[in-house]
DOKEDREN-973173 format. One record per residue (C-alpha): residue number from 0; x, y, z. Coordinates in steps of 0.05 Angstrom, whole numbers. Layout:
N
+-----+--------+--------+--------+
|  nr |   east |  north |     up |
+-----+--------+--------+--------+
| NUM |      X |      Y |      Z |
...
+-----+--------+--------+--------+
//
This chain:
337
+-----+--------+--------+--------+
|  nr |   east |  north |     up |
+-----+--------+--------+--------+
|   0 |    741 |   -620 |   -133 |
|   1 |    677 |   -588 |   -101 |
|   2 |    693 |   -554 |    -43 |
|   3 |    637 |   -523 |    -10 |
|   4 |    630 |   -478 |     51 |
|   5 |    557 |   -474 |     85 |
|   6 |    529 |   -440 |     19 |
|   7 |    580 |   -403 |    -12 |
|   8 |    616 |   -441 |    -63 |
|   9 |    695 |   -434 |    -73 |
|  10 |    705 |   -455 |   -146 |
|  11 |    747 |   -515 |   -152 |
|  12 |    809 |   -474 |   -174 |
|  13 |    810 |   -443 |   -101 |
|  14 |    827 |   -465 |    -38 |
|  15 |    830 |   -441 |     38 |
|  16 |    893 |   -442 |     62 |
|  17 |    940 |   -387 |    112 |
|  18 |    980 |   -341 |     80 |
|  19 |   1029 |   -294 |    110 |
|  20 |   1008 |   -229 |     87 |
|  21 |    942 |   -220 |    119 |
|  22 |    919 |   -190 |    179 |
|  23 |    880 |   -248 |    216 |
|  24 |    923 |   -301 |    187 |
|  25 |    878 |   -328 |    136 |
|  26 |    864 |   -315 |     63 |
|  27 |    833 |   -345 |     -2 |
|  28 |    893 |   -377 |    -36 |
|  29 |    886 |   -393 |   -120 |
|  30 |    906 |   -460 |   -130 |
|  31 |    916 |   -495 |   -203 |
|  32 |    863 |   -548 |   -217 |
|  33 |    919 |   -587 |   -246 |
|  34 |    947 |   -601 |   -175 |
|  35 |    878 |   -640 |   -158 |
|  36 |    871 |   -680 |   -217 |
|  37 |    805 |   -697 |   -241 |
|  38 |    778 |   -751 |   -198 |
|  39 |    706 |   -739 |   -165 |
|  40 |    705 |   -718 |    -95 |
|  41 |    672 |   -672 |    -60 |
|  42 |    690 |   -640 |      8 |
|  43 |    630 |   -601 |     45 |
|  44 |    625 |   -567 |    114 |
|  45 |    553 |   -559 |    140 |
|  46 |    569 |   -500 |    182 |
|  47 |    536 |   -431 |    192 |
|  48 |    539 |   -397 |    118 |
|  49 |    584 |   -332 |    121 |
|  50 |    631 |   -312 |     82 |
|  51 |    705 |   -328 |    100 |
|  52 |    733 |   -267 |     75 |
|  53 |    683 |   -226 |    134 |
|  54 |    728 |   -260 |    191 |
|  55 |    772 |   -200 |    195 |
|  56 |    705 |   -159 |    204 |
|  57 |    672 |   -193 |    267 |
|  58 |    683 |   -168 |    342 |
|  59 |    695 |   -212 |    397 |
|  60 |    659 |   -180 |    464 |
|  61 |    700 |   -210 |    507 |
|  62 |    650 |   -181 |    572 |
|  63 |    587 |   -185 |    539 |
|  64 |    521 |   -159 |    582 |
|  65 |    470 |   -206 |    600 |
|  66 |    416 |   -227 |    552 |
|  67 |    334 |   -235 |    553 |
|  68 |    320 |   -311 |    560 |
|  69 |    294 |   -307 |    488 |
|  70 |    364 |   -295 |    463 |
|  71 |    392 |   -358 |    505 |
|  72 |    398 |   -395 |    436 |
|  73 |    440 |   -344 |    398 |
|  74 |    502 |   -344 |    369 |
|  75 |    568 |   -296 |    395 |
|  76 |    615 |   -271 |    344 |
|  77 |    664 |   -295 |    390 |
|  78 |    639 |   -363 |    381 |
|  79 |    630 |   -355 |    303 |
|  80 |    693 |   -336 |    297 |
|  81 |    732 |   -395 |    322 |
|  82 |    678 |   -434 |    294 |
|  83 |    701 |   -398 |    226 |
|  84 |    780 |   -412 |    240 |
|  85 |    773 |   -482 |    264 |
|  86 |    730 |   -486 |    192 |
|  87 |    797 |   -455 |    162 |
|  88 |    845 |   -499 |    192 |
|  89 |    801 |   -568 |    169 |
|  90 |    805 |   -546 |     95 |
|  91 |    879 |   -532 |     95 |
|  92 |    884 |   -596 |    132 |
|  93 |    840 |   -628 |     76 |
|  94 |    879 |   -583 |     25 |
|  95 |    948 |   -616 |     45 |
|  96 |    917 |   -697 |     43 |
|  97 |    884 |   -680 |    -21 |
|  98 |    964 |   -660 |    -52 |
|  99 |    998 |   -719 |    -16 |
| 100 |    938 |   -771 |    -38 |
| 101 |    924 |   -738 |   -119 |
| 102 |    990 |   -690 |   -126 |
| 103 |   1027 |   -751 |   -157 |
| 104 |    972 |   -779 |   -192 |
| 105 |    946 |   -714 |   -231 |
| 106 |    992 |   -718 |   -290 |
| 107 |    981 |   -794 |   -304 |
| 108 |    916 |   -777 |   -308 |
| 109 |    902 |   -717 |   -348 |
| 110 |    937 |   -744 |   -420 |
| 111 |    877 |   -801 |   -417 |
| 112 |    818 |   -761 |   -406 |
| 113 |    807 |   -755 |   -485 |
| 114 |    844 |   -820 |   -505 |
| 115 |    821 |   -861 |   -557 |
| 116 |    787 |   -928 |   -551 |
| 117 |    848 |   -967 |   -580 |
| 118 |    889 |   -932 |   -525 |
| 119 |    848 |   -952 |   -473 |
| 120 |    854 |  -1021 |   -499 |
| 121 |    932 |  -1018 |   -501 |
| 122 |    942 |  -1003 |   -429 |
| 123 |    887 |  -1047 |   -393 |
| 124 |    930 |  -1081 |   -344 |
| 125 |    953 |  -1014 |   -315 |
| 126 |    886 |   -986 |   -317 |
| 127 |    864 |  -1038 |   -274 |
| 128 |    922 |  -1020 |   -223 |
| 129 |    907 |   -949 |   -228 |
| 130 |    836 |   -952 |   -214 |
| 131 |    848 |   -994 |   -157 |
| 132 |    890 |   -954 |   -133 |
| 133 |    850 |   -882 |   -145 |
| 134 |    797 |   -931 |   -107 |
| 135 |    845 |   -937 |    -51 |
| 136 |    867 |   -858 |    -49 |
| 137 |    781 |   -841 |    -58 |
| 138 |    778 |   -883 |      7 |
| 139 |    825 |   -862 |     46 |
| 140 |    806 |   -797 |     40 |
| 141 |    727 |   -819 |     59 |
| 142 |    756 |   -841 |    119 |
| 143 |    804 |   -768 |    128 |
| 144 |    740 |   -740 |    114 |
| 145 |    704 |   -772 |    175 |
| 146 |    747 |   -769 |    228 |
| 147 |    751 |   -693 |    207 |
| 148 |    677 |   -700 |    208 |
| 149 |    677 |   -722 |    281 |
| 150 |    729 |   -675 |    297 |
| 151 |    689 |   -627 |    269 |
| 152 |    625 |   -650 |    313 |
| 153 |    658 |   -655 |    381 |
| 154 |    695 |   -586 |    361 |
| 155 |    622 |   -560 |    353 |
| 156 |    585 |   -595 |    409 |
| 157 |    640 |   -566 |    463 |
| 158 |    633 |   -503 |    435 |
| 159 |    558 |   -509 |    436 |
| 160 |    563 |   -532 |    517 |
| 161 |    610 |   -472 |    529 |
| 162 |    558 |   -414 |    499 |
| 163 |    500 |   -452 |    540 |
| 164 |    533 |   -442 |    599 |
| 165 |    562 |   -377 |    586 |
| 166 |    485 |   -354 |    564 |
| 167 |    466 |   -394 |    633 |
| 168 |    512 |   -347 |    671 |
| 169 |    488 |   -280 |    634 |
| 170 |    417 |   -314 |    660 |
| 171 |    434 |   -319 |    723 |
| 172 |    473 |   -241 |    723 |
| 173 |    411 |   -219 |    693 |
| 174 |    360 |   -254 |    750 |
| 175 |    411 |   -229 |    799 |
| 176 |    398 |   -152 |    762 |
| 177 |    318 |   -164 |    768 |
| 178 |    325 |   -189 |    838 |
| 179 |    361 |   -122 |    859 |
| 180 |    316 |    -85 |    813 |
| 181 |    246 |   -104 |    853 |
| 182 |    289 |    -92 |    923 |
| 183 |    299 |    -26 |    895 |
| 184 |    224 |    -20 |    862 |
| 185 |    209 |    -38 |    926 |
| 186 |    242 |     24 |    960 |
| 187 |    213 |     68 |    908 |
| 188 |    139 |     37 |    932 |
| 189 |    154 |     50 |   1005 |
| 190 |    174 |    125 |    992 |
| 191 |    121 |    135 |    950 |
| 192 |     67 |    108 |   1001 |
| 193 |     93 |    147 |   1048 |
| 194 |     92 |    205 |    987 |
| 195 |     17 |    182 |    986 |
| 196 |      7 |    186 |   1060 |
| 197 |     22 |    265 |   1064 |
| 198 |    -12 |    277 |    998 |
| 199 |    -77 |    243 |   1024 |
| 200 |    -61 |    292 |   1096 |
| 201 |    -63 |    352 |   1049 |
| 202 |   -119 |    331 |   1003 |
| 203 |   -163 |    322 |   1076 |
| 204 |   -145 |    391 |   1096 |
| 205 |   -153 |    428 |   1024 |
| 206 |   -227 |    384 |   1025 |
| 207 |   -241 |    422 |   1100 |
| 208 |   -226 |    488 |   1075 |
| 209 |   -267 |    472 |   1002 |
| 210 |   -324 |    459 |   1057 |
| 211 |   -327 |    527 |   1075 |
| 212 |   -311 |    557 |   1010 |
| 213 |   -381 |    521 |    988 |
| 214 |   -414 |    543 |   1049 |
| 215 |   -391 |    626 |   1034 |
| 216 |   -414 |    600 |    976 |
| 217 |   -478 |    592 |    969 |
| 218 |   -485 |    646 |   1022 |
| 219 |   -478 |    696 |    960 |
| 220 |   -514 |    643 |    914 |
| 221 |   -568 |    668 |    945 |
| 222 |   -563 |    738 |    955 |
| 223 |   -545 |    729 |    875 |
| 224 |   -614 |    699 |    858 |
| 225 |   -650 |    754 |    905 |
| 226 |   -619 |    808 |    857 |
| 227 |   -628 |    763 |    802 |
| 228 |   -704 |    759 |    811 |
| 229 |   -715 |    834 |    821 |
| 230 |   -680 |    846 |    760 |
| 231 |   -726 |    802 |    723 |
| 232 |   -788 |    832 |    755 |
| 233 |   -754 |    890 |    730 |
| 234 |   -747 |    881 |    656 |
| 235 |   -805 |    849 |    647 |
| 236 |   -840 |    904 |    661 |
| 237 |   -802 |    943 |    611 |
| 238 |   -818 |    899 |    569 |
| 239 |   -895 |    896 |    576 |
| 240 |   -889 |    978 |    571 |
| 241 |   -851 |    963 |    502 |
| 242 |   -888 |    911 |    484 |
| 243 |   -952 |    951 |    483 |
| 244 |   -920 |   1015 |    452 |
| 245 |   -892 |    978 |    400 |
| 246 |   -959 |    946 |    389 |
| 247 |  -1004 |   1012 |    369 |
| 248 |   -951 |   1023 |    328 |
| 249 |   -947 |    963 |    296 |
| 250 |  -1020 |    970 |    279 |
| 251 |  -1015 |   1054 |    255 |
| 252 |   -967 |   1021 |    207 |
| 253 |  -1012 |    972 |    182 |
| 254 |  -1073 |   1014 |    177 |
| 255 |  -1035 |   1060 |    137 |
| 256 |  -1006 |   1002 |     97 |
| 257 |  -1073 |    973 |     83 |
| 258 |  -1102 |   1043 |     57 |
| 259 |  -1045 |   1052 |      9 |
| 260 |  -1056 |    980 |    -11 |
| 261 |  -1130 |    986 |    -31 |
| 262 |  -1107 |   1047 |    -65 |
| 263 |  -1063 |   1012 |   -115 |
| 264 |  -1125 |    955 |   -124 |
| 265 |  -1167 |    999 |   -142 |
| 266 |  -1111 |   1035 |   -196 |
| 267 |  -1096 |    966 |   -222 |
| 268 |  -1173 |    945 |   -227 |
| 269 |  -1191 |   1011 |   -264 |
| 270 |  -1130 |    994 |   -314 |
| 271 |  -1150 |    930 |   -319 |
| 272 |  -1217 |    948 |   -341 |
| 273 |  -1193 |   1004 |   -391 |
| 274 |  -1146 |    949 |   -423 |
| 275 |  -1207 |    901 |   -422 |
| 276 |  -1248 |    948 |   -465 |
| 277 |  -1196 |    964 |   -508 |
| 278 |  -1185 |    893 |   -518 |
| 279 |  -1257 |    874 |   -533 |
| 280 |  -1253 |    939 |   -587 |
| 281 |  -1194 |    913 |   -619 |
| 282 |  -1232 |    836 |   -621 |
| 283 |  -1296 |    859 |   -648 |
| 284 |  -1251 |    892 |   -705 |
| 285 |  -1210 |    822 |   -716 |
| 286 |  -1279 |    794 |   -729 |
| 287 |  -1310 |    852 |   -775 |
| 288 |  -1239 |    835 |   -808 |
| 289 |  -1249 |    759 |   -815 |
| 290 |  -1323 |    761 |   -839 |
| 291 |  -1297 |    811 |   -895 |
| 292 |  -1245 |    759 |   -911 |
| 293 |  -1293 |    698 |   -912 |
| 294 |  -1337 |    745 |   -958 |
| 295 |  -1285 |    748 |  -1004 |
| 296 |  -1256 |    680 |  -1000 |
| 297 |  -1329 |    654 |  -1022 |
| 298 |  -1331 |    708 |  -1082 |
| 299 |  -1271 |    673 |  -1108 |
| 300 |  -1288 |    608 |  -1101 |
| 301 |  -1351 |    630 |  -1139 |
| 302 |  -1309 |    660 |  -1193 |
| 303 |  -1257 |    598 |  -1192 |
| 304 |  -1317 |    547 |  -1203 |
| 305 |  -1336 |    587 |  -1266 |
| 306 |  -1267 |    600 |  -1298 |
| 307 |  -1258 |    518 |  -1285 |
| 308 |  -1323 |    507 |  -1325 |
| 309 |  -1309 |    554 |  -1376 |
| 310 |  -1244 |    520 |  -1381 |
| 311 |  -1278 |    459 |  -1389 |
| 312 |  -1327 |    480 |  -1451 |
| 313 |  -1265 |    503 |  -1477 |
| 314 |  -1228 |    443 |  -1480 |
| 315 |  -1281 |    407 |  -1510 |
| 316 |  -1292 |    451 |  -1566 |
| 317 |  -1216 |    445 |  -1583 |
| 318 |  -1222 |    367 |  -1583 |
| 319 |  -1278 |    376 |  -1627 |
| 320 |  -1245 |    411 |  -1673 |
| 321 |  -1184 |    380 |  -1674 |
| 322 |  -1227 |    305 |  -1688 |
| 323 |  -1268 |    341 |  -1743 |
| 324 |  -1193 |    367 |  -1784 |
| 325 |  -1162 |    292 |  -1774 |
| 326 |  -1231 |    264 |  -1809 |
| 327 |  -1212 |    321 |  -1862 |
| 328 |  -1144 |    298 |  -1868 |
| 329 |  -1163 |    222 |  -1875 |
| 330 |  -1214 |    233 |  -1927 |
| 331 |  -1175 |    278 |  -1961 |
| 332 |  -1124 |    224 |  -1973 |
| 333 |  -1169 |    168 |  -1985 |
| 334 |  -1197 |    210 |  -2045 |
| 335 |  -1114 |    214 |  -2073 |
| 336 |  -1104 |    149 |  -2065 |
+-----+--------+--------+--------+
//
């Protein structure tokens, strides 16, 4: 058997069922598979997926504060919580039909699960009855499993009605706040125009007396700018006086800068020349130098042209000689042989 809650699955060796021990009331309870049997069937819940063992863990607000509207479609723990043990009951309800309809049945069926063929064969005529009668048992419990279903539904639906008009009444609470709130926004308004009033009284007076701050005001301004203008009439004087002063000797200073500047001209055009004739001296020697050298390169290329021809008359004598000893040699032995 499959039994299945929202999403989390209970392996088939485990059912939901109250024991004694806990807390809440309600515990996860190991059951052999043997007491099931191995018939197919499969029990499912579509509710909310949580896990059962968290019911011990949710609150129940009993006097919860009102909501924003947005929230109108929520779920309470409160209401997931007997949504959770009305889930609890149905599958120790379904736990106790399953034992009554299979409990008997298990053991005849578990020693023919790996029977052979010939076995099969030897007990056809109860086979039929049993599978007519596991066909009976599978629906009887579809129909268990409906009216638990519907149960289940109307369970659900009346507890949907109740949190839609308990979330209609935190609504209303909450308009009933917002009403009271603007009364009282409202109050704040009034004192504060009336704030505003008195502030806008002072403001007019502190603007009367800024008049004739301004007025005082630009009383001195203008005594200020009288002074003002003197002083400038003042220091620009001073400053044509400086300006002039400053002047001549701006121009002593360049007079005498100018003199000690033609000075050093004329030192660096007189060195100038000196190093210019020393150059030209030391030029007119590199060229005494290099027409000495081109003397003597063309002495030796005189003296190179006669060695090579005097090499030359040299060379042929030897190959004259040495033609006029082979003709020796030859005739000397033609005349042996």
């Amino acid at each position: 058997m499959d039994v299945r809650y929202g999403r989390h699955h209970v392996p088939p060796s485990s059912v939901v069922a109250p024991v004694k021990g806990s807390k809440k009331g309600y515990a996860v309870m190991i059951m052999p598979r043997r007491v099931f049997g191995e018939p197919s069937c499969t029990c499912s819940v579509g509710v909310t997926a949580v896990d059962i063992g968290q019911i011990s863990k949710l609150p129940v607000v009993p006097n919860a504060r009102s909501r924003p509207p947005q929230q109108s479609a929520g779920v309470t723990d409160a209401a997931l919580t007997t949504v959770f043990k009305s889930d609890v009951m149905l599958l120790q309800l379904k736990f106790e039909k399953l034992e009554r309809l299979w409990g008997t049945s298990a053991k005849s069926y578990e020693p023919h699960v790996n029977a052979p063929p010939e076995a099969v064969v030897s007990i056809e005529p109860h086979g039929k009855e049993e599978a007519l009668r596991a066909h009976i048992q599978k629906l009887q419990c579809e129909l268990a499993h409906t009216a638990t279903d519907l149960q289940t539904k109307h369970r659900v639906a009346e507890n949907r009605w109740h949190r839609e008009l308990e979330v209609l009444k935190h609504e209303c609470a909450a308009l009933n706040n917002t009403i009271m709130g603007l009364h009282e926004e409202v109050d704040v308004t009034k004192r504060a125009l009336r704030h505003t009033t008195q502030e806008l009284e002072t403001a007019s007076l502190k603007l009367e007396l800024l008049q004739h701050e301004c007025q005082r005001h630009d009383t001195t301004m203008k005594t200020l700018v009288g002074e003002n203008e003197e002083m400038v009439n003042q220091l620009r004087d001073r400053h044509a006086t400086a300006t002039a002063h400053w002047t001549a000797e701006l121009d002593g200073i360049h007079r005498r800068f100018q003199t000690q500047l033609d000075e050093v001209h004329a030192q660096q055009r007189a060195q100038k020349q000196q190093s210019d004739e020393r150059h030209a001296t030391q030029l007119q020697r590199a060229l005494d130098k290099v027409a000495t050298l081109e003397d003597s390169t063309y002495e030796l290329k005189g003296l190179v042209t006669t060695l090579t021809e005097e090499d030359d008359a040299l060379v042929q004598r030897i190959e004259h000689w040495y033609c006029v000893v082979n003709l020796a040699e030859h005739d000397m032995v033609t005349v042996r042989m």
